[in-house]
LOKE-694686 format. One line per 2 residues: for each residue x, y, z of C-alpha. Coordinates in steps of 0.05 Angstrom, whole numbers, padded with zeros to 5 digits. Layout:
X:Y:Z  ...
//
This chain:
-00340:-00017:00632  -00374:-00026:00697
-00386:-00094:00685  -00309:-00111:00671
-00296:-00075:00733  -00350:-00111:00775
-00309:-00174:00756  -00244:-00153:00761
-00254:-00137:00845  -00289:-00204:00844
-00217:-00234:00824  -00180:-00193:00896
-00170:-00250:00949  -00218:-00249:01009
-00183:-00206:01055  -00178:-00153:01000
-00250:-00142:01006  -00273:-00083:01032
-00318:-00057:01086  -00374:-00007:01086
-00336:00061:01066  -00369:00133:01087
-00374:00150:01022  -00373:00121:00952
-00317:00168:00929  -00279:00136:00985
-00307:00060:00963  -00283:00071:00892
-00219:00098:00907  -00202:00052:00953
-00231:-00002:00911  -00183:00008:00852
-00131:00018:00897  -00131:-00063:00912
-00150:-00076:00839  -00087:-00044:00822
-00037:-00064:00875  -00056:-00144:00855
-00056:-00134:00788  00008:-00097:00793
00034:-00157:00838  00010:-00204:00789
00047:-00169:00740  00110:-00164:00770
00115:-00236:00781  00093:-00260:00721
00157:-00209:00696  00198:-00234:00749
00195:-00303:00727  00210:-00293:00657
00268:-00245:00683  00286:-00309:00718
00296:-00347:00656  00321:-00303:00601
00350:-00357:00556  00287:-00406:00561
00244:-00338:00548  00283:-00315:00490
00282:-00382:00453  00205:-00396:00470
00196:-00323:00429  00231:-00338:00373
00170:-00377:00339  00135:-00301:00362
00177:-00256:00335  00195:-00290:00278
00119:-00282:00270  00105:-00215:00286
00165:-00185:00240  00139:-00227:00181
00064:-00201:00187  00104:-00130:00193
00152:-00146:00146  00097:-00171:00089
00047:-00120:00104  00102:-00054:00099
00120:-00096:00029  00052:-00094:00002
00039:-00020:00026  00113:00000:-00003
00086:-00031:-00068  00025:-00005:-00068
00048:00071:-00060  00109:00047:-00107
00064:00022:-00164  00015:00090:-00156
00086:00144:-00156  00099:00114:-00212
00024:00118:-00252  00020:00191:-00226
00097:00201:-00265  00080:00172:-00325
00005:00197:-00327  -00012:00257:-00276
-00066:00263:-00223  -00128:00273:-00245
-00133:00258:-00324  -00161:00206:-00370
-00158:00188:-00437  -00209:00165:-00490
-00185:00118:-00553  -00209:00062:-00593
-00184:00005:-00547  -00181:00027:-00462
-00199:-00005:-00409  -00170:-00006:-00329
-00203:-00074:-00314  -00186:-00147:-00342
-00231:-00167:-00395  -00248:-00227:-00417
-00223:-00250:-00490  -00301:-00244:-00524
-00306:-00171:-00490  -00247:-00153:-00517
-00265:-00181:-00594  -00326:-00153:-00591
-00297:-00083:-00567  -00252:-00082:-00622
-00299:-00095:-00671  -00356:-00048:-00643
-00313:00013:-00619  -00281:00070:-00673
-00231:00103:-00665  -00234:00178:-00636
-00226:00233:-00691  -00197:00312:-00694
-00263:00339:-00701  -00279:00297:-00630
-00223:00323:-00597  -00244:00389:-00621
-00320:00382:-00598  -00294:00358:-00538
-00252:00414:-00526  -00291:00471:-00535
-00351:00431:-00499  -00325:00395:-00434
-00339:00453:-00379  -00316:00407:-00317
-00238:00392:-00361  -00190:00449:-00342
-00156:00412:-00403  -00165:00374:-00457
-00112:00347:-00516  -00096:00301:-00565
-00046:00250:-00579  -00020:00205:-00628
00039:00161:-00626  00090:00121:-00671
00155:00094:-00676  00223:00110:-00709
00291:00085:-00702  00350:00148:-00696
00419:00139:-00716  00461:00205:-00692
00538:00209:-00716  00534:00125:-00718
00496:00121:-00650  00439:00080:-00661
00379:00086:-00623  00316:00042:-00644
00248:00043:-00628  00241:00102:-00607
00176:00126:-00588  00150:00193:-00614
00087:00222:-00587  00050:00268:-00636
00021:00320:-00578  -00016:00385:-00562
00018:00438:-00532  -00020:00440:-00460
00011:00363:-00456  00055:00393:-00400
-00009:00411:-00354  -00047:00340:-00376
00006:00302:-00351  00044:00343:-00304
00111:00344:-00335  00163:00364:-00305
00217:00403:-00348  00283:00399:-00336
00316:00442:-00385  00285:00497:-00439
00220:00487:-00439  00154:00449:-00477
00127:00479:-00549  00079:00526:-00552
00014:00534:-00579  00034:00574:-00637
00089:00520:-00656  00037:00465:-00655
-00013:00504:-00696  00045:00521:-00746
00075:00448:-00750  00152:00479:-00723
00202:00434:-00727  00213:00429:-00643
00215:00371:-00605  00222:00352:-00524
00263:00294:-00516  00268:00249:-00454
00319:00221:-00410  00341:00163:-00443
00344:00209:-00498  00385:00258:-00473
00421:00212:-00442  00436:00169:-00514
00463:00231:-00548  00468:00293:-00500
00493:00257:-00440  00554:00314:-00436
00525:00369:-00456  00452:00407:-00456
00412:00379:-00515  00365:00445:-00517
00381:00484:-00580  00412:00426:-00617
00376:00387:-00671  00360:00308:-00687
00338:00281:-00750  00273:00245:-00748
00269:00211:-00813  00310:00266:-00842
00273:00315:-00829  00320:00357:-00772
00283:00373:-00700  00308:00435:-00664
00304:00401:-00576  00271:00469:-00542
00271:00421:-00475  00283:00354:-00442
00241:00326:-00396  00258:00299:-00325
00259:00221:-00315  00199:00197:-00302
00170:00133:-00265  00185:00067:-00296
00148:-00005:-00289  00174:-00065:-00295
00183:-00084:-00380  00169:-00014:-00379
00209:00046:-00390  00176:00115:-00404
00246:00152:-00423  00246:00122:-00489
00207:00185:-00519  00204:00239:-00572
00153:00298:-00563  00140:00335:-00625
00065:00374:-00636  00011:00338:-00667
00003:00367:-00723  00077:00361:-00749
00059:00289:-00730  -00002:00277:-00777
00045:00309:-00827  00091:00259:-00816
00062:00194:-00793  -00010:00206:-00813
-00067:00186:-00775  -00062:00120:-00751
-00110:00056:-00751  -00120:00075:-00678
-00135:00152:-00699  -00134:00207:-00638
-00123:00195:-00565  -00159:00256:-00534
-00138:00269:-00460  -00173:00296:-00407
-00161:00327:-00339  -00201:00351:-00277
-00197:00417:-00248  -00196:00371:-00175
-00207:00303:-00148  -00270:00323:-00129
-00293:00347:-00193  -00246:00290:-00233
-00315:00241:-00239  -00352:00297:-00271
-00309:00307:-00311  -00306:00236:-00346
-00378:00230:-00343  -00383:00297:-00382
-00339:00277:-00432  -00371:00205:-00444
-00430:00236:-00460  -00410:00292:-00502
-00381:00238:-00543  -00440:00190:-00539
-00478:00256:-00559  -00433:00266:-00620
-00434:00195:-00640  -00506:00186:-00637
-00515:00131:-00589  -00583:00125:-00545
-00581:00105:-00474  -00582:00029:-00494
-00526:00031:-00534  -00459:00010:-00509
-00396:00055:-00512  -00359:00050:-00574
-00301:00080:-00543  -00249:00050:-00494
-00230:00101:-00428  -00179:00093:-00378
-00164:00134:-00319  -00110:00147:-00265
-00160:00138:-00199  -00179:00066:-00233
-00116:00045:-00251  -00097:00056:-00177
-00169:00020:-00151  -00144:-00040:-00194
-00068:-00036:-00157  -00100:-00038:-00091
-00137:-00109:-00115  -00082:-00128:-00134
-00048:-00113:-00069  -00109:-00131:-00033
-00102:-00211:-00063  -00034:-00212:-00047
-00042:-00199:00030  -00098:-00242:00038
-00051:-00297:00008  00012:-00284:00042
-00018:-00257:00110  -00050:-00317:00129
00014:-00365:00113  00060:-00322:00151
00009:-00331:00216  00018:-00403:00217
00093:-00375:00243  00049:-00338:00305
00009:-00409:00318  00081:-00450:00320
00093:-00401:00363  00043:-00407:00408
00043:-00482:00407  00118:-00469:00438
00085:-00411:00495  00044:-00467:00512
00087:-00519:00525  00136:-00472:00562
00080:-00443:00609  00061:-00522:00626
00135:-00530:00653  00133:-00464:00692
00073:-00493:00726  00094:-00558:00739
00173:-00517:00767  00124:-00475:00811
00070:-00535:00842  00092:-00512:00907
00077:-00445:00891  00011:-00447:00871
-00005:-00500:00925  00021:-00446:00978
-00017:-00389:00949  -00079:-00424:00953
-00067:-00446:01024  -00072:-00373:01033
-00137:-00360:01004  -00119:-00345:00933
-00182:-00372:00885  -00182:-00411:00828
-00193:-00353:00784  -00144:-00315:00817
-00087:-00376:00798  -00113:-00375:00732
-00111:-00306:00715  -00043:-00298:00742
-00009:-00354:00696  -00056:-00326:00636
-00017:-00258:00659  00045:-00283:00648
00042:-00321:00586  00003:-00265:00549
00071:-00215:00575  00111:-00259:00537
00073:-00256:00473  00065:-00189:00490
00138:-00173:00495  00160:-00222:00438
00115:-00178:00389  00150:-00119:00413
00207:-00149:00393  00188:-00173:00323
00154:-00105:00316  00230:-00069:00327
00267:-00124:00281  00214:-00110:00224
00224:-00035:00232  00291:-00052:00223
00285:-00103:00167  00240:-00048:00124
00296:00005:00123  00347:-00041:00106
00307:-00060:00048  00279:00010:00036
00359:00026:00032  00375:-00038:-00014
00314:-00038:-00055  00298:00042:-00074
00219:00026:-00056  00199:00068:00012
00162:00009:00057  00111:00030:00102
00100:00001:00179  00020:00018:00177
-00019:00024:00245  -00060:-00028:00216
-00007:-00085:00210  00025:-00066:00281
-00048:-00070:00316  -00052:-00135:00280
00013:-00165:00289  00018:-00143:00367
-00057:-00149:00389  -00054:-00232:00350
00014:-00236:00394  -00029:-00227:00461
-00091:-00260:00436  -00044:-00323:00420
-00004:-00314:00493  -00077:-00318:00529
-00100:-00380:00477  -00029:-00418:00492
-00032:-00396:00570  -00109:-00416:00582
-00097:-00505:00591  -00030:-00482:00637
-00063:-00439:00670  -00126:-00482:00680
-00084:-00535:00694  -00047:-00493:00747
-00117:-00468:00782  -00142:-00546:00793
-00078:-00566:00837  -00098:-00595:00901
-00050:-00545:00952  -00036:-00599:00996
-00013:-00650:00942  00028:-00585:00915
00049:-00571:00977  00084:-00640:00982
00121:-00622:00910  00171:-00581:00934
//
């Protein structure tokens, strides 16, 4: 800091320099008294001559805040997404849970991991749900699920592919349901197989839509379900609806639909996000433990949880910014190119000027800093500008589109602080050009 400030008196004109002060409170505060009043001149002229020239301003920023609101623009898009995508996980799955099957994964694999998964991995059984359930300390739940699918037809309403999940009855904690209307089975209706089901909005919506569904009955295969409660829409993907769903307990299920190729899905949930990890690791080994394998041996299980699934969306994300930031900065460089060749007309319209201020003892430095000054305001004040349009560009689209977009610090640092850095670039061969004027040749150029 000291340094920077060494060099910034070094930039006052001669006469600015001061003499041998009584004391060096006095020195310094009368020393930053002249650093401010010329860099406060400096300032006002560079803002007087763009004030000078709105029009010729205004269309040299375009390039900029084009620039700036794109950076914005793309970087609120990618956030909004990002938090879009994850709302929607946390809907459809909960915070804080996993789930264990034959076939999981979070992560891409590659098509001989996946054929050798399938054929090394089993698939999960009751008596592991049950082991894992009674074992798993660091789960404040644990359930099962199986799933199939039936077509409905209701008083000649059709409704096909429909799919109905086989569940336990603490399926509302796993997954944070939210209940809309009656309420989810109990545990004494799954361990006695009761005809109940919870249906979900499209559902409700197919054959309830005006009137409540809860105490009325649909035929699944025949065999009549009595709705005890509908659940509350939840988040949707695209190709991907969630609503299209039938809750009925498991065991009515295995009575029903047996036990699939893919057997049991057993879901899992931490107490916390802090204890969510220990919680998966404890259950991978309890079933490693149960299924015999030694250290060496791979899983034969597939897992997938929420906090991966969201680690995978910010890659995602991640690969899509460092695509599309990069093309919209060529905008900012145009831009620049455009500062530049404005701030060499403004010195050749003000020769005269500069040859008269260094007829007065102004320095080299001083002339350069001064035009550097000015072209980094505009850049400056164009990405304030682009900053404002983007703002307003997100909540038009947050209005039009239904997905909240997010101006993060991090883009407007970025989008602002490349602004100035690309002001000073463009403004440095002006400005340079500017400082080497002979002032009596400029002084003839009037």
């Amino acid at each position: 800091m000291a340094v920077v400030f060494l060099w910034l008196t070094e930039q006052l004109p001669g006469h600015f320099r001061l003499p041998a002060c009584p004391s060096i409170f006095t020195y310094i505060c009368h020393l930053m008294r002249q650093v401010y009043s010329f860099y406060f001149d400096a300032f006002w002229i560079a803002l007087k001559s763009i004030l000078e020239h709105k029009l010729r301003a205004i269309l040299t920023l375009i390039g900029i805040i084009i620039g700036v609101a794109a950076v914005v623009v793309v970087g609120a898009s990618i956030s909004g997404l990002n938090t879009y995508v994850s709302t929607q996980i946390t809907k459809v799955l909960g915070a804080n849970h996993f789930m264990i099957a034959r076939m999981g994964f979070s992560d891409r694999m590659s098509d001989d991991a996946f054929e050798k998964a399938a054929r090394r991995n089993k698939r999960p059984t009751w008596d592991e749900y049950l082991y894992l359930k009674e074992n798993c300390k660091n789960c404040s739940e644990v359930g099962a699920q199986m799933g199939a699918n039936a077509d409905f037809s209701e008083n000649g309403v059709e409704m096909p592919a429909v799919t109905i999940n086989g569940v336990t009855s603490n399926f509302e904690t796993i997954e944070d349901k939210s209940i809309i209307e009656g309420r989810f089975f109990t545990l004494e209706e799954e361990s006695r197989s009761a005809r109940v089901c919870v249906i979900a909005d499209d559902v409700r919506e197919k054959y309830f839509n005006n009137s409540s569904a809860v105490g009325k009955t649909i035929k699944l295969r025949g065999l009549p379900l009595t709705i005890v409660g509908v659940e509350d829409k939840r988040g949707e993907l695209p190709g991907a609806s969630f609503n299209r769903v039938i809750y009925i307990p498991v065991t009515l299920h295995q009575q029903i639909f047996g036990i699939g190729e893919n057997g049991v899905q057993i879901h899992g949930k931490g107490t916390s996000n802090e204890t969510f990890d220990a919680a998966i690791d404890e259950a991978k080994l309890l079933l490693r433990n149960k299924r015999g394998l030694s250290g060496s041996d791979e899983d034969t299980f597939g897992l997938v949880n929420t906090k991966e699934l969201g680690s995978q969306i910010d890659k995602f994300t991640g690969a899509i910014a460092a695509v599309v930031i990069p093309i919209t900065m060529i905008i900012l460089v145009v831009g620049g190119i455009v500062v530049m060749n404005i701030m060499l007309v403004s010195v050749t319209e003000r020769t005269f000027e500069v040859g008269l201020r260094k007829a007065l003892g102004a320095t080299r430095q001083q002339i350069l800093l001064q035009f550097l000054i000015e072209s980094a305001l505009l850049c400056v004040c164009g990405g304030i500008i682009g900053l404002l349009l983007a703002t307003a560009v997100t909540q038009l689209i947050t209005i039009a589109a239904g997905i909240t977009m997010q101006i993060t610090i991090t883009y407007v640092i970025l989008s602002v602080g490349v602004s100035s850095i690309i002001g000073i670039v463009a403004g440095i061969y002006p400005a340079w050009k500017a400082a080497r004027l002979d002032p009596i040749v400029a002084l003839t150029q009037n």
